[in-house]
Every structure is written in structure tokens, then in C-alpha cells.
N, C-alpha and C positions, 0 to 999 in steps of 0.2 A: 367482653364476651369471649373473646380469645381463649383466655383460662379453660373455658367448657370445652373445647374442642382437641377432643384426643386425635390428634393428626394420623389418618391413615401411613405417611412413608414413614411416620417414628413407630407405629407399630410393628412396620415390615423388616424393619433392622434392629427391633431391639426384640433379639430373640430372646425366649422363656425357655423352661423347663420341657413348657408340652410339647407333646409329637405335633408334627406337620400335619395340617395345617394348623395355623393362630385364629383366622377368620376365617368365615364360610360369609360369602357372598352368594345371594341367588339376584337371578337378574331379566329384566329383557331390553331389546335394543328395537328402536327403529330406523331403517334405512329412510335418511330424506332426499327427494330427488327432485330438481328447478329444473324445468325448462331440458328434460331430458337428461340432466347426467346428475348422478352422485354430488351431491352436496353438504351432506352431514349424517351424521349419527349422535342418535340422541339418547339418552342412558337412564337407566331406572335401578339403583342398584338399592338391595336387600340386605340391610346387614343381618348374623345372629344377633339374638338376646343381649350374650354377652359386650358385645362391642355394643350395640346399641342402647345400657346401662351405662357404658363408659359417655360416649359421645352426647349424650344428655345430662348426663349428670348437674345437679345442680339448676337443674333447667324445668319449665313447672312454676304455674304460682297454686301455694297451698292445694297440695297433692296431685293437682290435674295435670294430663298429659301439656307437654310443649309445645307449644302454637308452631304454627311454618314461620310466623314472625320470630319469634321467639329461635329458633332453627337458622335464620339465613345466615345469622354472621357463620357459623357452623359450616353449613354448606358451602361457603363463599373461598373459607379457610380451607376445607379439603379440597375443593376443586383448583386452587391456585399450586395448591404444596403438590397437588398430583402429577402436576406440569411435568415436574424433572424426572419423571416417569413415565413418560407420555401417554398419560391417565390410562397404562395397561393395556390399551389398546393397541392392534396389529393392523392396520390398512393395506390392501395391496390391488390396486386398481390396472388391472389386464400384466398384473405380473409384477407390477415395478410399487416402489413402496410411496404411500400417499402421505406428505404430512400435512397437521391441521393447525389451523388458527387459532385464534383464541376463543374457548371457550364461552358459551353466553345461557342463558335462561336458567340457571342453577337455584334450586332449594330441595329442602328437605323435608321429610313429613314424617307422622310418627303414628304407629299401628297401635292405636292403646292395647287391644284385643290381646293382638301377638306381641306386645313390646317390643317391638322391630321400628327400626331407622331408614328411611329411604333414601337414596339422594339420587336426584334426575337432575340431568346436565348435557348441553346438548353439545358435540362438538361439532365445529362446521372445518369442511377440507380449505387446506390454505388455497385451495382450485376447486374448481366441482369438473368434477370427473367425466366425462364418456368412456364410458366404461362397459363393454363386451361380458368381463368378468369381474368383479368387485367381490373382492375377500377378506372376509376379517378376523380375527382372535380376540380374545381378552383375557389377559392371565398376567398375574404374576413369574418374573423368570424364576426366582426364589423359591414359588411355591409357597411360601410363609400365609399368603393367602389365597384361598379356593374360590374363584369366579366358576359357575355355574347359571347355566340356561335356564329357567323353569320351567316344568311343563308345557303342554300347549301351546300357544304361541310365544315361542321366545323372542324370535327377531319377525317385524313388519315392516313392509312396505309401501313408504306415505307417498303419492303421487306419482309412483312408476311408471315409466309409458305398458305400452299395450304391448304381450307379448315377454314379461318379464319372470323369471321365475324366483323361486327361494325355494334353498334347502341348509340346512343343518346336520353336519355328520359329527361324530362322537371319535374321542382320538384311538391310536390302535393302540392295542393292548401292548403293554412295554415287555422287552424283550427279560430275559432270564437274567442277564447280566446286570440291567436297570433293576430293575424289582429287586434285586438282591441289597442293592445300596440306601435302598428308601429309610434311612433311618435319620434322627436328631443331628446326630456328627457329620453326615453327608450335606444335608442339606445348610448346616451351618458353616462347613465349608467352601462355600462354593463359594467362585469366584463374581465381583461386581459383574464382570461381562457374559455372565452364565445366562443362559435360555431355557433351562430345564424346563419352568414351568408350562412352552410352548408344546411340549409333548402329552401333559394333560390336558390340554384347554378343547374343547369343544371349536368347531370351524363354522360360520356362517358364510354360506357361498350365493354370490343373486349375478343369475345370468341374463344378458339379455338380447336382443335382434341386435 
């Protein structure tokens, strides 16, 4: 089943022809929270059309869409390969940076409607947090692919205490200098330790007593 799964980090490095971005991820995330602190976030991510023809390919018995069985080894595959990337996500729990465990509850479903590929996967923190301020990102540093918020309720909060807030700000507009560089040859070369993509990415911030 392996064959079917077009690995998200070989798409992120084997750049093409096209302008930036490769994929468009839409997405929403939930804040999970035990017993008062930060404990995990949980991911629902959106692929395009296009990648989501790739990542099924082959998948389907006699025309029909791809069962979530049909899906797991899929889901199972990007969520392990996303690891050495630490699945794009930015934690930063009252300032200092949070890392996570191993991933668990991972599969994938498939929008016949929109031809669209989900994958939800839940990370849990290597800690659970108390946490005042709990911040997070999700972006590519590369930019090769475009993590986006959806509408409406992007990010929720599952069993926060009392007194908790959420908000989601949008990044600031890049300066004159950046905006000038935004082309194929910049972002191809950029270096492994580069962050660019954290200046696009949308910020989810949950405050709390």
C-alpha cells in the first residue's frame, strides 16, 4: 500500500516548475486540554484536488471513492515521514517551545463531492502544559506548501477550564524588501535552516487565568 502514498516531505523538496506555493492545505486544529493544562492538538488537514489525485491514486475499488480503510496505511505513512519536520507545527507554551510525542489516532477520509483528502492526526505534548499563554503556527519554513486556517472555526477548544480564551491573528504584511524576493529562485534557495514560511502562517493564541 505504500506505492499509493505520495509522501508529503518528497513533495516539499522536490521542487517543480510552479510558482510557490506546490500545495494549499486548508485546515482546523483543536486545542486538547486534561485536567487543566495543554495536552495535545489535534489536526484536520485539507488537501487541494491536485495532491489529493496524487495521494489516492490507485485507491478505489471500481470507480468508487476510497474507503478510510482503504486510506490508513496512507495516513499512517505521512504522519510518521512528517515527524522529521515536526509535523509543521510551532508550539510555544508561556514562551518557551513545547515538543511532542508521538503522534496517535491518524487516518484519512476523502470528500467525493470536492475530491479533497483529509488527514487528522492528533499530536499530544511530550508534557501537558500549564500554560498562561499557549501559542501555535503551522507552516511550512520553505513555503513549498500553504497551511491555511479555514473559515469559521479554525482552531477549538476541547475541555478548557473556565475562563479561557482563543483568538487567531493573521501575519503582517511583509515588508517591501520581502515582497520583492517572492519568486521560484528565492524560495528554491533557501537554506535547510530557513523559517521564511513562519512569516506567512497565521498565529493561534489561547489564553488563560
Amino acid at each position: 500500500m505504500k506505492r499509493y502514498a505520495l509522501l508529503l516531505p518528497l513533495l516539499l523538496w522536490s521542487h517543480g516548475a510552479a510558482a510557490h506555493p506546490h500545495v494549499m492545505v486548508g485546515m482546523t486544529s483543536e486545542v486538547i486540554f486534561v485536567d487543566g493544562k495543554v495536552a495535545a492538538i489535534r489536526h484536520h488537514w485539507t488537501f487541494d484536488d491536485m495532491y489529493s489525485a496524487f495521494v489516492t491514486a490507485n485507491l478505489g475499488k471500481d470507480g468508487q471513492d476510497p474507503t478510510p480503510e482503504e486510506l490508513q496505511p496512507v495516513a499512517q505513512t505521512n504522519v510518521e515521514s512528517l515527524r522529521e519536520f515536526d509535523y509543521f507545527t510551532a508550539p510555544k507554551a508561556n514562551g518557551k517551545k513545547t515538543p511532542f510525542g508521538v503522534p496517535k489516532d491518524y487516518s484519512m477520509t476523502f470528500d467525493g463531492a470536492e475530491k479533497t483528502a483529509t488527514l487528522h492526526f492528533t499530536l499530544p505534548l511530550a508534557e501537558p502544559a500549564q500554560s498562561k499563554l499557549f501559542v501555535f503556527q503551522i507552516y511550512d519554513p520553505s513555503y513549498f506548501v500553504a497551511f491555511t486556517f479555514n473559515p469559521g472555526q479554525a482552531v477549538t477548544l476541547t475541555n478548557a477550564p473556565a475562563g479561557c480564551s482563543l483568538s487567531v491573528t493573521k501575519p503582517k504584511a511583509l515588508d517591501s524588501e520581502d515582497s520583492k524576493k517572492l519568486n521560484e529562485s528565492f524560495f528554491s534557495g533557501l537554506s535547510p535552516g530557513s523559517d521564511f514560511g513562519s512569516k506567512l502562517a497565521d498565529r493561534a493564541i489561547v489564553a488563560c487565568p
